[in-house]
PDBQT receptor file of N, H, CA, C and O in Angstrom, charges set to zero:
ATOM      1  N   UNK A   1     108.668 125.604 109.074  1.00  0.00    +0.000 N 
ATOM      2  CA  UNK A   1     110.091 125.565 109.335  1.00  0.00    +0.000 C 
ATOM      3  C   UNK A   1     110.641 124.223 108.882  1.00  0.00    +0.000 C 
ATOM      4  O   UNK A   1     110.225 123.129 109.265  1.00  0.00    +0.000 OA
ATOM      5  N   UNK A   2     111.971 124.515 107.716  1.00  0.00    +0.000 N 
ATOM      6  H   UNK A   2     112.309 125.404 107.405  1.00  0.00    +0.000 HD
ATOM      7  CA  UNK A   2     112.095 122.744 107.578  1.00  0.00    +0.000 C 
ATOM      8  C   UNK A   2     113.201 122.635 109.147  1.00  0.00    +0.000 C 
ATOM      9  O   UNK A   2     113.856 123.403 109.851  1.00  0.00    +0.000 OA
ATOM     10  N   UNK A   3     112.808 120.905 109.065  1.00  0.00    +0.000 N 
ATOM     11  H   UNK A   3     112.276 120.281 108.493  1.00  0.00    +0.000 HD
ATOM     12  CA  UNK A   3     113.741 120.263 110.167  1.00  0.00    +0.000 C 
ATOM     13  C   UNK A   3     115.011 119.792 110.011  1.00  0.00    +0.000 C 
ATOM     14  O   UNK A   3     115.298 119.845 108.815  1.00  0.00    +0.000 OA
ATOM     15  N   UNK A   4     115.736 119.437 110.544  1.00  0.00    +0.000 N 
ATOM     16  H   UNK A   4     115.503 119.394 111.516  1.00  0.00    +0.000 HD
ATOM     17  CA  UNK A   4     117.406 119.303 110.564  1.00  0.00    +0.000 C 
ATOM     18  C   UNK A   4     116.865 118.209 109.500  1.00  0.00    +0.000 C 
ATOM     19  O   UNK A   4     116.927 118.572 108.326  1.00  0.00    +0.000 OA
ATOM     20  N   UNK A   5     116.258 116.714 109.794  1.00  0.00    +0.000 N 
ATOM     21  H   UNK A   5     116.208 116.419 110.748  1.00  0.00    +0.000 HD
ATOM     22  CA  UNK A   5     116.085 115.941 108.690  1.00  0.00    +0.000 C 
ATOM     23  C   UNK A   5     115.648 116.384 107.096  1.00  0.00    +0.000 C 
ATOM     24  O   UNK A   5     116.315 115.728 106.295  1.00  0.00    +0.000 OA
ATOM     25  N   UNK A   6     114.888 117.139 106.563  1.00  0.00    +0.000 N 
ATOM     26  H   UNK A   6     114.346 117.672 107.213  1.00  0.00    +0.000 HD
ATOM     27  CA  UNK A   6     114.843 118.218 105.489  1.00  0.00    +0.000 C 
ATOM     28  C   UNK A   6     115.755 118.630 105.194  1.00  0.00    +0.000 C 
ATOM     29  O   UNK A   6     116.123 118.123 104.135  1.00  0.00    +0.000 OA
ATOM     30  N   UNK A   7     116.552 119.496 105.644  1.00  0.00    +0.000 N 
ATOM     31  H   UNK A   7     116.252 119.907 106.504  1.00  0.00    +0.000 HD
ATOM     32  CA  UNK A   7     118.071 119.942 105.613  1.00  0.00    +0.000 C 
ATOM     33  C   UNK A   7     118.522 118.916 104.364  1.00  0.00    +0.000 C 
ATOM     34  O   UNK A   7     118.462 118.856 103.136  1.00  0.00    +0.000 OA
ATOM     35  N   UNK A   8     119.169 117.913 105.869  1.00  0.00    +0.000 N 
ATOM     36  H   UNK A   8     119.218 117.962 106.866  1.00  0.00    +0.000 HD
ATOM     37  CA  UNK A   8     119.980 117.247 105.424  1.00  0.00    +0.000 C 
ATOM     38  C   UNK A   8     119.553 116.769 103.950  1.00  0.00    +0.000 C 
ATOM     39  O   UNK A   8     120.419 116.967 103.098  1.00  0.00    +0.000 OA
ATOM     40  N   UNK A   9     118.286 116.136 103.484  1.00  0.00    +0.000 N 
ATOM     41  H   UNK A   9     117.583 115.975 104.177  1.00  0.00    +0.000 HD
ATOM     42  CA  UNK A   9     118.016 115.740 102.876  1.00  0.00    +0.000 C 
ATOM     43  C   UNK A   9     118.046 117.068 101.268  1.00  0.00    +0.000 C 
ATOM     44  O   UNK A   9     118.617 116.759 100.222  1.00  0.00    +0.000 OA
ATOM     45  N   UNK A  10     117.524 118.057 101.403  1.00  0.00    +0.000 N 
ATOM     46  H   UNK A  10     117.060 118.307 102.253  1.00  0.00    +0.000 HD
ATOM     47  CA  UNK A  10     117.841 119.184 100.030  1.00  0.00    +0.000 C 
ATOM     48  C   UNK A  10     119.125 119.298  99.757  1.00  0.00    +0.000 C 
ATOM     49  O   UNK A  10     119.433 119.778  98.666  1.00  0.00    +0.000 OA
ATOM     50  N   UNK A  11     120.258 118.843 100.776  1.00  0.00    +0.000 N 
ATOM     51  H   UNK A  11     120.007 118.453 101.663  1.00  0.00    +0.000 HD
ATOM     52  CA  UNK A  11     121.795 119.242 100.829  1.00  0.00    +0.000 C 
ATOM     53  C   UNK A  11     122.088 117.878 100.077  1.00  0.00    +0.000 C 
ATOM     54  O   UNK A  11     122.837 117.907  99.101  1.00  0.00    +0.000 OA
ATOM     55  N   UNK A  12     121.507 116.646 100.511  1.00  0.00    +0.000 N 
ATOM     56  H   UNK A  12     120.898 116.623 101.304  1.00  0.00    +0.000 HD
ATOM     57  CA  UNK A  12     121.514 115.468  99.482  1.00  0.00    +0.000 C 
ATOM     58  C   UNK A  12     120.976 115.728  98.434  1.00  0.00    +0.000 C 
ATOM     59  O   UNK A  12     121.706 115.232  97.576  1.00  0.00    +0.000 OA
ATOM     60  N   UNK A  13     119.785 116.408  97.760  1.00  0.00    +0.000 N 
ATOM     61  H   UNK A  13     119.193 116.811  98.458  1.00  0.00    +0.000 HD
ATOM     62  CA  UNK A  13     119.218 116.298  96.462  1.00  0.00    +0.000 C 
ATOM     63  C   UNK A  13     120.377 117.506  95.842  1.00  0.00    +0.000 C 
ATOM     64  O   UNK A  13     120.717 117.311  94.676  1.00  0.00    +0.000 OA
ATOM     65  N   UNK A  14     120.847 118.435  96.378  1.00  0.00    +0.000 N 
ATOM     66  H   UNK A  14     120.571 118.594  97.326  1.00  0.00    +0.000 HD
ATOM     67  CA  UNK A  14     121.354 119.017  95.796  1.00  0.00    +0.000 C 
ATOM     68  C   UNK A  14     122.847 118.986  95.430  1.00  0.00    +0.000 C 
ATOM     69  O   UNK A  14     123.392 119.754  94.638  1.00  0.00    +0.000 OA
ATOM     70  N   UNK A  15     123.504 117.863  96.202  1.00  0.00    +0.000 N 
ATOM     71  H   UNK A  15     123.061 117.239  96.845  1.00  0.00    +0.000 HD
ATOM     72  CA  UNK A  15     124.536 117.354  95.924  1.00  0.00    +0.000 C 
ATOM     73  C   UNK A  15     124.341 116.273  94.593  1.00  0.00    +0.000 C 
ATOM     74  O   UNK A  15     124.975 116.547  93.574  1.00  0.00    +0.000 OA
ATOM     75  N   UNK A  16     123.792 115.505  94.597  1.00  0.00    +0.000 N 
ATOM     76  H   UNK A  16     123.277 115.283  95.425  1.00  0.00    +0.000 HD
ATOM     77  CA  UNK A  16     123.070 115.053  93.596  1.00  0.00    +0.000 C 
ATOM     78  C   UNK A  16     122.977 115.814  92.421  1.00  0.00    +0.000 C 
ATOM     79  O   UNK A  16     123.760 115.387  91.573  1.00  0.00    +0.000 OA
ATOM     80  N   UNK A  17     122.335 116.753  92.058  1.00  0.00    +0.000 N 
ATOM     81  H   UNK A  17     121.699 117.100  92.748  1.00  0.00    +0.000 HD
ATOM     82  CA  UNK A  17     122.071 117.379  91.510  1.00  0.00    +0.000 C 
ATOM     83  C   UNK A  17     123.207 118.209  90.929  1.00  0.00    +0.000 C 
ATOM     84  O   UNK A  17     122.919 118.750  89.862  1.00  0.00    +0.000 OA
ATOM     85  N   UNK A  18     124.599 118.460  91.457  1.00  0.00    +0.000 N 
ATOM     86  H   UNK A  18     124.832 118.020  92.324  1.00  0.00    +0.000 HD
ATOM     87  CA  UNK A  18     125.908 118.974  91.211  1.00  0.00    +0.000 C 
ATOM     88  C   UNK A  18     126.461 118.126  90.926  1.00  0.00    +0.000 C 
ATOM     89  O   UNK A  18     127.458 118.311  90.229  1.00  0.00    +0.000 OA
ATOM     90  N   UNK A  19     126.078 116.723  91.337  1.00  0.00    +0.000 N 
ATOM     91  H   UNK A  19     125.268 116.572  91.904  1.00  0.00    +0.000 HD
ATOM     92  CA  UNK A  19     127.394 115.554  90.816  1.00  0.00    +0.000 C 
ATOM     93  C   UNK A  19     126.881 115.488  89.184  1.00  0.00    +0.000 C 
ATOM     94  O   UNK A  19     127.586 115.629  88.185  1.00  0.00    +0.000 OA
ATOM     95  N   UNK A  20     125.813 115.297  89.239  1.00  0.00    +0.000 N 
ATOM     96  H   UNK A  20     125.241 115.183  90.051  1.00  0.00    +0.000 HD
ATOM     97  CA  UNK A  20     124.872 115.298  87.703  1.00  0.00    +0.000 C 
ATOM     98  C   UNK A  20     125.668 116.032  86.981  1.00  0.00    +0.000 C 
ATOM     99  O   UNK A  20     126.295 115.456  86.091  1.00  0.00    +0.000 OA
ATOM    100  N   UNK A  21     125.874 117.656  87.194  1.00  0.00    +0.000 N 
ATOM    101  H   UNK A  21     125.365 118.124  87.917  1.00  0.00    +0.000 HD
ATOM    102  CA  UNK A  21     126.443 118.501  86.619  1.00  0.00    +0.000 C 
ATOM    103  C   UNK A  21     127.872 118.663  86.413  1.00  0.00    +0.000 C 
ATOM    104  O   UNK A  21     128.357 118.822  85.293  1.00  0.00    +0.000 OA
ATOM    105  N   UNK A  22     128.454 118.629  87.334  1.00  0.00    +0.000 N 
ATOM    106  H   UNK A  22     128.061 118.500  88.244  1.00  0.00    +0.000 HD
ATOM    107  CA  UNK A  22     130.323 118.231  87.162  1.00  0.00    +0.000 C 
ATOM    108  C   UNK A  22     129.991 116.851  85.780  1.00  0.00    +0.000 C 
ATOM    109  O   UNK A  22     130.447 116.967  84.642  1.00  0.00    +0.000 OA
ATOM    110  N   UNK A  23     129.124 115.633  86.241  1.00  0.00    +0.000 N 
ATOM    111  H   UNK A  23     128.753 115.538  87.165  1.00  0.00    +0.000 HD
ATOM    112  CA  UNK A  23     129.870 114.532  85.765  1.00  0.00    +0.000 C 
ATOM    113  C   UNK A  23     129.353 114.993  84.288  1.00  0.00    +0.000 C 
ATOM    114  O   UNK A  23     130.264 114.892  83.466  1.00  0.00    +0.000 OA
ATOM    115  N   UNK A  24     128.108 115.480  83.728  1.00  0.00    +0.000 N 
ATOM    116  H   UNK A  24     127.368 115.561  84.396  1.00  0.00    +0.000 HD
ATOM    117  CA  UNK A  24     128.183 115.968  82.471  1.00  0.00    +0.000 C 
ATOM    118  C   UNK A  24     129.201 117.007  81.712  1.00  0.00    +0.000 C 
ATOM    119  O   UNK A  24     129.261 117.003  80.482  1.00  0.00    +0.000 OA
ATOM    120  N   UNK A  25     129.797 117.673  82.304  1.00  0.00    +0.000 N 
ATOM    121  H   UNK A  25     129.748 117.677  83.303  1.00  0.00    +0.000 HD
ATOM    122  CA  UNK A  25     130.719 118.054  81.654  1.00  0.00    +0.000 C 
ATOM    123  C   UNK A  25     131.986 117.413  81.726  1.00  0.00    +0.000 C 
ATOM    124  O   UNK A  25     132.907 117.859  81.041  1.00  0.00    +0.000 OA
ATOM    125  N   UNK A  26     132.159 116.416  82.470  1.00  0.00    +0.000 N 
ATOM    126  H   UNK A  26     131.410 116.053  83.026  1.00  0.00    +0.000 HD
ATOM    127  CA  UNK A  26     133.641 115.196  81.876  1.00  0.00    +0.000 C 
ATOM    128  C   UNK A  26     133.428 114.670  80.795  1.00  0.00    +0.000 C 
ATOM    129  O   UNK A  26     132.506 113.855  80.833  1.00  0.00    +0.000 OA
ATOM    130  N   UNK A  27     133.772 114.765  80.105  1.00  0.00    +0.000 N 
ATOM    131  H   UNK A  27     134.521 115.427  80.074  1.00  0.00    +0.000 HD
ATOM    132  CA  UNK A  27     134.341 114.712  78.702  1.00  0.00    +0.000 C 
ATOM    133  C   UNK A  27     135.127 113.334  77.900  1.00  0.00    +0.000 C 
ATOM    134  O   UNK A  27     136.090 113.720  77.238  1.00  0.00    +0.000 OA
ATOM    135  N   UNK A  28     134.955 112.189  77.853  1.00  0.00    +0.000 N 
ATOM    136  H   UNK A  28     134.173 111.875  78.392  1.00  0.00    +0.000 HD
ATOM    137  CA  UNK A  28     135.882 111.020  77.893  1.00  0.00    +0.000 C 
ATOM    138  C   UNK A  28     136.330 111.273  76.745  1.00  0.00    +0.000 C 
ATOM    139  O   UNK A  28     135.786 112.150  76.073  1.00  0.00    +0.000 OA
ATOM    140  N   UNK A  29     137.453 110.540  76.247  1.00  0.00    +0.000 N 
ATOM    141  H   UNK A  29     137.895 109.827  76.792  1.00  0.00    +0.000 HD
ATOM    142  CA  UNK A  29     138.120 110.701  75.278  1.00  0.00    +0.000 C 
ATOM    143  C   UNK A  29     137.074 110.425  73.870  1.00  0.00    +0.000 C 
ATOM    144  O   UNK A  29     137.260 110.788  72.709  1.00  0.00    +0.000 OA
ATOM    145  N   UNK A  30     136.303 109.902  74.267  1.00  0.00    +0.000 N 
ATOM    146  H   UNK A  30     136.152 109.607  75.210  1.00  0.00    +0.000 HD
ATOM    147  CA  UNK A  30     135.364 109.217  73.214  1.00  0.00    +0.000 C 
ATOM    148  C   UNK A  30     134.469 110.424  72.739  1.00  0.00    +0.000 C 
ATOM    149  O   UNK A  30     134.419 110.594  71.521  1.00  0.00    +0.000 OA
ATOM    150  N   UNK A  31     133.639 111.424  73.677  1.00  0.00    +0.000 N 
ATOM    151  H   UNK A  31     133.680 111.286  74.667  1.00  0.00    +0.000 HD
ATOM    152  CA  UNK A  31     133.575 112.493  73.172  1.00  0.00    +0.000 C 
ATOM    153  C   UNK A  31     132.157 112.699  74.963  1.00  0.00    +0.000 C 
ATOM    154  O   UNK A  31     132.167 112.126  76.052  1.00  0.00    +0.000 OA
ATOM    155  N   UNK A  32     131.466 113.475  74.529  1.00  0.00    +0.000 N 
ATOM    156  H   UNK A  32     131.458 113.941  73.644  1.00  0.00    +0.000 HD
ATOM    157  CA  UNK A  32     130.558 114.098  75.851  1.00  0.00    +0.000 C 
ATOM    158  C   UNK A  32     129.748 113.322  75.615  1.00  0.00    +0.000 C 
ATOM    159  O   UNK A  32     129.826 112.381  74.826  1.00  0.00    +0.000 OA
ATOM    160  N   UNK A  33     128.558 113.745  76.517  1.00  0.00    +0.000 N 
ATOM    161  H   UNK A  33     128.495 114.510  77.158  1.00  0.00    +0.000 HD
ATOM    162  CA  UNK A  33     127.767 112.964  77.030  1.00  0.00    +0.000 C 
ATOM    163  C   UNK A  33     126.836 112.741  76.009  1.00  0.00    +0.000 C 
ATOM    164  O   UNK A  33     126.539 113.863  75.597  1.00  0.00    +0.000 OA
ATOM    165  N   UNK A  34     126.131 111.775  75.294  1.00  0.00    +0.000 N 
ATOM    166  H   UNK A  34     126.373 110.864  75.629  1.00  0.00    +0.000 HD
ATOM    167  CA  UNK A  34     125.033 111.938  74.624  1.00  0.00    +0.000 C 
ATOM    168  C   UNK A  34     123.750 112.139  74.911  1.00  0.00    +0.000 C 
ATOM    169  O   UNK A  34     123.561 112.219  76.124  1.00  0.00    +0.000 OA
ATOM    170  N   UNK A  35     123.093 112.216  74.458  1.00  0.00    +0.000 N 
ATOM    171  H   UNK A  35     123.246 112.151  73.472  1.00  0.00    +0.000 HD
ATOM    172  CA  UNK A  35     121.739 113.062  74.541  1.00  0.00    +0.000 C 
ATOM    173  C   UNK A  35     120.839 111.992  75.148  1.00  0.00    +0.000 C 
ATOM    174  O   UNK A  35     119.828 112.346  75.755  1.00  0.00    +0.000 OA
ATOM    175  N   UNK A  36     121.196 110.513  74.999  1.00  0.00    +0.000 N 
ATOM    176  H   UNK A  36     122.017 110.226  74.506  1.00  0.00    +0.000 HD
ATOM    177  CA  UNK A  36     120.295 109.247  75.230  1.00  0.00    +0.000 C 
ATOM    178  C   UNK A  36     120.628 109.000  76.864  1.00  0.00    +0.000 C 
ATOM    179  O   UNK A  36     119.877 108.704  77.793  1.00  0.00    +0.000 OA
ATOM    180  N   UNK A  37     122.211 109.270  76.808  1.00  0.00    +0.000 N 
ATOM    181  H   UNK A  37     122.821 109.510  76.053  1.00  0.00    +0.000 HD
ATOM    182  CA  UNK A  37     122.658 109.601  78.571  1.00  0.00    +0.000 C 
ATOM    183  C   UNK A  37     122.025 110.078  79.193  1.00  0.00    +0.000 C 
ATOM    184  O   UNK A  37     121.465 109.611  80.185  1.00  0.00    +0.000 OA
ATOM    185  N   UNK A  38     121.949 111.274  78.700  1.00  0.00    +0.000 N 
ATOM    186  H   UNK A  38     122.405 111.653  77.894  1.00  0.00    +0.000 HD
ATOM    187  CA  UNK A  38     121.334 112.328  79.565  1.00  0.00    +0.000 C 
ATOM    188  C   UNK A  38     120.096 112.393  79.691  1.00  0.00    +0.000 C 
ATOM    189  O   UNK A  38     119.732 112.948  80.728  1.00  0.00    +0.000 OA
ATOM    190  N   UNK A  39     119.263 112.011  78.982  1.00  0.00    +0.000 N 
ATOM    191  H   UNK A  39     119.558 111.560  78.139  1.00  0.00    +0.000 HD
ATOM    192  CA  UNK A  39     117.699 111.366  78.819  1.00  0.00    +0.000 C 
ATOM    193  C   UNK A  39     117.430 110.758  79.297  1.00  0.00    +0.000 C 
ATOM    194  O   UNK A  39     116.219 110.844  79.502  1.00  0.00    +0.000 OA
ATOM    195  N   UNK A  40     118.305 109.243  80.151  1.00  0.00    +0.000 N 
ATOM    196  H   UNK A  40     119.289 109.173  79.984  1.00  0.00    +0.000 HD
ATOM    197  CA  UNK A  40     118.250 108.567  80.910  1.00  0.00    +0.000 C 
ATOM    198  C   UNK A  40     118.920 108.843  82.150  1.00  0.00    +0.000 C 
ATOM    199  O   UNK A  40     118.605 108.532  83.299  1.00  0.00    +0.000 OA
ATOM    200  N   UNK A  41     119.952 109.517  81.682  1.00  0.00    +0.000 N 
ATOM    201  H   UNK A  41     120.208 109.770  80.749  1.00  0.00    +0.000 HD
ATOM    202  CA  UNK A  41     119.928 110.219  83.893  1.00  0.00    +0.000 C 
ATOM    203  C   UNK A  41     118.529 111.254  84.180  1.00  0.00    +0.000 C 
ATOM    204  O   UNK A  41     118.204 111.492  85.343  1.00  0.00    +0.000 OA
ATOM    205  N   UNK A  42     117.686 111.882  82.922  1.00  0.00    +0.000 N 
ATOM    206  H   UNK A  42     117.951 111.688  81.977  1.00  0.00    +0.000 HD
ATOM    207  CA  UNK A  42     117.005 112.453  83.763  1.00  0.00    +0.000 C 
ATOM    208  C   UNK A  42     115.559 111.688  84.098  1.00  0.00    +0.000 C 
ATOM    209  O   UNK A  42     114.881 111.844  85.114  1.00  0.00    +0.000 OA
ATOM    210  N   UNK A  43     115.354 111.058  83.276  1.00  0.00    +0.000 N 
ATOM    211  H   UNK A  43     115.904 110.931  82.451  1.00  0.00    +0.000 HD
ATOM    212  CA  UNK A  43     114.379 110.235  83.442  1.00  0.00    +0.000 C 
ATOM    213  C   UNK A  43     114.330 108.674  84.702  1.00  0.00    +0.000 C 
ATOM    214  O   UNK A  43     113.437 107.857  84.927  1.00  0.00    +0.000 OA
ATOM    215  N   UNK A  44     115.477 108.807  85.166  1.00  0.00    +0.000 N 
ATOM    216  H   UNK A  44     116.202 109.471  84.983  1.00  0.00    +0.000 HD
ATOM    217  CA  UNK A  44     115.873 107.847  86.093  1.00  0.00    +0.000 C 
ATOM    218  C   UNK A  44     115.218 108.590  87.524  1.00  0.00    +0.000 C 
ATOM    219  O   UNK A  44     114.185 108.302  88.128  1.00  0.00    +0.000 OA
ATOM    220  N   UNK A  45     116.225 109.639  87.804  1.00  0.00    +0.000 N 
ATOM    221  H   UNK A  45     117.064 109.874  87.313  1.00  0.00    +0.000 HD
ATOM    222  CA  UNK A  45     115.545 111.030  88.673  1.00  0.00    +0.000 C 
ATOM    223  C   UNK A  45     113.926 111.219  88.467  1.00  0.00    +0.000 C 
ATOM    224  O   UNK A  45     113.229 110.780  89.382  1.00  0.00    +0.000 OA
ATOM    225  N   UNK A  46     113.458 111.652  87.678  1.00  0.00    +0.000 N 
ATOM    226  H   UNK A  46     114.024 112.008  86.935  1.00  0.00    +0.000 HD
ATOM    227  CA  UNK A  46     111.968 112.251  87.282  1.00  0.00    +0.000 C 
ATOM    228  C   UNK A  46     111.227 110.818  87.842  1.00  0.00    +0.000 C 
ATOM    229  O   UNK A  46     110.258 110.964  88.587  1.00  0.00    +0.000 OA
ATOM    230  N   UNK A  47     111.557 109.784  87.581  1.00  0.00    +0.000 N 
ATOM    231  H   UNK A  47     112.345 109.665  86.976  1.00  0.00    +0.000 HD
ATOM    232  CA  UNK A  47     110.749 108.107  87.476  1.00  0.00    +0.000 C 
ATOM    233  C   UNK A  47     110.801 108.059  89.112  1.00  0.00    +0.000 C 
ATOM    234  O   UNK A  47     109.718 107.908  89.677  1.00  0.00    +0.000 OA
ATOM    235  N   UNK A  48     111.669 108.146  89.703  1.00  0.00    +0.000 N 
ATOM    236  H   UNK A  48     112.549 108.269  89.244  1.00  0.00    +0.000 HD
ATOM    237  CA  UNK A  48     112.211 108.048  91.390  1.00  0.00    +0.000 C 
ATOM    238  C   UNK A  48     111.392 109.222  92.421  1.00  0.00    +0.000 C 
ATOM    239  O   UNK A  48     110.986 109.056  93.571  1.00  0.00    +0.000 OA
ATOM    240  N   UNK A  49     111.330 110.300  91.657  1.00  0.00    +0.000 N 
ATOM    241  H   UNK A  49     111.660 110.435  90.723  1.00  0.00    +0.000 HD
ATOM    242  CA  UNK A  49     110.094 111.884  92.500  1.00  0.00    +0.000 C 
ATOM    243  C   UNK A  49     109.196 112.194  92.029  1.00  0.00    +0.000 C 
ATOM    244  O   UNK A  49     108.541 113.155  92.433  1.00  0.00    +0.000 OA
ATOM    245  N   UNK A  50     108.809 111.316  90.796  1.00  0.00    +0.000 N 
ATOM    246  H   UNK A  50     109.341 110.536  90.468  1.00  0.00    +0.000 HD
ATOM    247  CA  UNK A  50     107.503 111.734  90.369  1.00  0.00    +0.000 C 
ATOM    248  C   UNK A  50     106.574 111.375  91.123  1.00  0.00    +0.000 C 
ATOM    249  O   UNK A  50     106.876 110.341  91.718  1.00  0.00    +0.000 OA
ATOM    250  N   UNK A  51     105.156 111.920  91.475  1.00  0.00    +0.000 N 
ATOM    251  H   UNK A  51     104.911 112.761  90.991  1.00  0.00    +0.000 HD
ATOM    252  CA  UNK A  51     104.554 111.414  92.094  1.00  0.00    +0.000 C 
ATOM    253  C   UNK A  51     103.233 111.614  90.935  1.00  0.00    +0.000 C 
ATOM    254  O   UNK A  51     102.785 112.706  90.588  1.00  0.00    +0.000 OA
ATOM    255  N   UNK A  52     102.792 110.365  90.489  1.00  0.00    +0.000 N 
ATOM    256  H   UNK A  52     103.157 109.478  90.772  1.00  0.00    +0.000 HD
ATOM    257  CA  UNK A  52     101.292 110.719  89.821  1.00  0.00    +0.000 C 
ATOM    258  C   UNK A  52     100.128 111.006  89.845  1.00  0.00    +0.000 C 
ATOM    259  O   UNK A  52      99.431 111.470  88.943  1.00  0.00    +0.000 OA
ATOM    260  N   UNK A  53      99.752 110.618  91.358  1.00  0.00    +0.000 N 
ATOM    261  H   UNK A  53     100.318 110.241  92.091  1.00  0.00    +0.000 HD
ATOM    262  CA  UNK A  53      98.850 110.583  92.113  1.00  0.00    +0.000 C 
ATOM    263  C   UNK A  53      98.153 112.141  92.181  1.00  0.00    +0.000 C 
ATOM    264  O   UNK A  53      96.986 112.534  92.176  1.00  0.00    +0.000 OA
ATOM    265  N   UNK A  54      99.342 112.752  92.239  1.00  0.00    +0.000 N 
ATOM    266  H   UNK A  54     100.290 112.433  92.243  1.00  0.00    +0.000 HD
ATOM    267  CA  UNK A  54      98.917 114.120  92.103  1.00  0.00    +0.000 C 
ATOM    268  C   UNK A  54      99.589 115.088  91.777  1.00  0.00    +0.000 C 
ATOM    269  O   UNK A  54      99.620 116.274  92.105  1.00  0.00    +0.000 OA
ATOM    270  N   UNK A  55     100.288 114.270  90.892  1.00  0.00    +0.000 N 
ATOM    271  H   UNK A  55     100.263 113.307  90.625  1.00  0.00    +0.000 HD
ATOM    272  CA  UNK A  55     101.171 115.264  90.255  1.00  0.00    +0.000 C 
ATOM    273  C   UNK A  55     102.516 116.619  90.426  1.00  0.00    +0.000 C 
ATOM    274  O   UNK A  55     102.971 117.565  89.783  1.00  0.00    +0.000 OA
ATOM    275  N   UNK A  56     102.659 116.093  91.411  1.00  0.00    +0.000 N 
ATOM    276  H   UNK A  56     102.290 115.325  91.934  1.00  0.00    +0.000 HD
ATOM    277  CA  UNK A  56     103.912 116.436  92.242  1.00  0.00    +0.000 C 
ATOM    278  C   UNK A  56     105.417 115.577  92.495  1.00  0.00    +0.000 C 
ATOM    279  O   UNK A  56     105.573 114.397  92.182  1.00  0.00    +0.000 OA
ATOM    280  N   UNK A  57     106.123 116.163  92.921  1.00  0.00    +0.000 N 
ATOM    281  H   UNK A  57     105.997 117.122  93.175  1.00  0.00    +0.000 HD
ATOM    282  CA  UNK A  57     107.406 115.501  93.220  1.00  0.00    +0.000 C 
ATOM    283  C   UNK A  57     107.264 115.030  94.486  1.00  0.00    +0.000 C 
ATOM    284  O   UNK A  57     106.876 115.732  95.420  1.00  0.00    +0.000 OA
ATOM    285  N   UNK A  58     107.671 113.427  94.606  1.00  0.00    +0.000 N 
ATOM    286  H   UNK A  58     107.987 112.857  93.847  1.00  0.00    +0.000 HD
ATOM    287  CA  UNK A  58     108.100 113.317  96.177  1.00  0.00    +0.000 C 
ATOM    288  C   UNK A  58     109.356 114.667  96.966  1.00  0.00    +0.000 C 
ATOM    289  O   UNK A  58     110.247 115.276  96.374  1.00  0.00    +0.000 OA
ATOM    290  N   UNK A  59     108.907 114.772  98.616  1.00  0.00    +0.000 N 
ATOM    291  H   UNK A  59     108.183 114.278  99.097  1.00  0.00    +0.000 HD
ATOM    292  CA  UNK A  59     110.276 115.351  98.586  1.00  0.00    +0.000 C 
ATOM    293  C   UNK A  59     111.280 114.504  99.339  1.00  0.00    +0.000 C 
ATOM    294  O   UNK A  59     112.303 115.018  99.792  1.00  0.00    +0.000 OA
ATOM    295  N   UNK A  60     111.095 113.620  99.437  1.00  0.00    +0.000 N 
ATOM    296  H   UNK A  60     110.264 113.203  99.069  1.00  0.00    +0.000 HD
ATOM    297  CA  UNK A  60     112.275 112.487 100.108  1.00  0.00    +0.000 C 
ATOM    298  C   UNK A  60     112.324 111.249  99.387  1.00  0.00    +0.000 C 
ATOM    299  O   UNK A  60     111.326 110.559  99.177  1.00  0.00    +0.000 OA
ATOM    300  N   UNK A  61     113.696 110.916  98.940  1.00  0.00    +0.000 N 
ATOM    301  H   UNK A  61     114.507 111.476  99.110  1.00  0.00    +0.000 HD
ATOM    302  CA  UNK A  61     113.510 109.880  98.614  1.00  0.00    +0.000 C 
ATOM    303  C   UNK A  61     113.067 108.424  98.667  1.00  0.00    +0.000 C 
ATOM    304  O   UNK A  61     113.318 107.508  97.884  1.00  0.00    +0.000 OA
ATOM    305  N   UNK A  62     112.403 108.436  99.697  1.00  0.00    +0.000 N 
ATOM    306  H   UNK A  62     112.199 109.180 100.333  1.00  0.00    +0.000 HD
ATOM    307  CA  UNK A  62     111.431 107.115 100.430  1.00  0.00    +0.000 C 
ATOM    308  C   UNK A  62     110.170 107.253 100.064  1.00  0.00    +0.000 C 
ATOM    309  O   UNK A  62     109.340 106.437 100.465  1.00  0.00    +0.000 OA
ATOM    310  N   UNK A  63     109.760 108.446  99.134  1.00  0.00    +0.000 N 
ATOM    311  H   UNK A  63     110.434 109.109  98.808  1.00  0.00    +0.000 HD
ATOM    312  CA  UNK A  63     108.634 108.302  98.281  1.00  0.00    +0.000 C 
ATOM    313  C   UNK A  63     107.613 108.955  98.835  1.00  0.00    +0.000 C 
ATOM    314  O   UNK A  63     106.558 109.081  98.213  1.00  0.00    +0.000 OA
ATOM    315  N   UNK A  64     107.779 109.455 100.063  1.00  0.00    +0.000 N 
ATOM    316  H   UNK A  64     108.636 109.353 100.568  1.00  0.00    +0.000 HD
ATOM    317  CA  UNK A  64     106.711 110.199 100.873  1.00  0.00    +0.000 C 
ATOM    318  C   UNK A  64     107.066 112.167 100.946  1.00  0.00    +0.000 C 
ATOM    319  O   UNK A  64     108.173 112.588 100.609  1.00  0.00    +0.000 OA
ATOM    320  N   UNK A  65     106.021 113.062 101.392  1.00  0.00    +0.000 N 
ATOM    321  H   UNK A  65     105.122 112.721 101.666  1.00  0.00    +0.000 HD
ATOM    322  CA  UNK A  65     105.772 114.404 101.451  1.00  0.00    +0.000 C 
ATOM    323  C   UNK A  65     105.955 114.885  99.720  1.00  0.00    +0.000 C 
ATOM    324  O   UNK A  65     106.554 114.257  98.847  1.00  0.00    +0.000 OA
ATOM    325  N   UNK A  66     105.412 115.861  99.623  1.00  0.00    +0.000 N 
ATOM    326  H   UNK A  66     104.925 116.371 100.331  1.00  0.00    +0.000 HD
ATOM    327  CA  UNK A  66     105.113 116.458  98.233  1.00  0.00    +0.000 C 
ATOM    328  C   UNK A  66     105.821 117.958  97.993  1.00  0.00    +0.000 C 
ATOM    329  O   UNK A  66     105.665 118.551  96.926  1.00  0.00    +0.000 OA
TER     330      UNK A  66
């Protein structure tokens, strides 16, 4: 069963995860997002839940549960 703390926390990754998405499709006058952007928002994310150890994602962002 997840706990109210879990919750809260997937409702954070997944807000996250929608701001990502709204803010890639804003559009600046200059033109969309480039590909090096976006390579580096995802690799910023991936670098922050990766876990190597065993090859899993953290599931909180304090680096702990899998």
């Amino acid at each position: 069963m997840i706990s109210v703390s879990q919750k809260k926390h997937h409702y954070a990754v997944g807000f996250f995860m929608a701001a990502v998405i709204a803010l890639s499709w804003y559009s600046p006058a200059s033109g969309a997002v480039s590909a090096a952007q976006a390579d580096s928002a995802y690799n910023a994310f991936y670098n922050h839940y990766w876990n190597s150890t065993n090859n899993t994602f953290y599931k909180y962002d304090n680096r702990t549960g899998s």
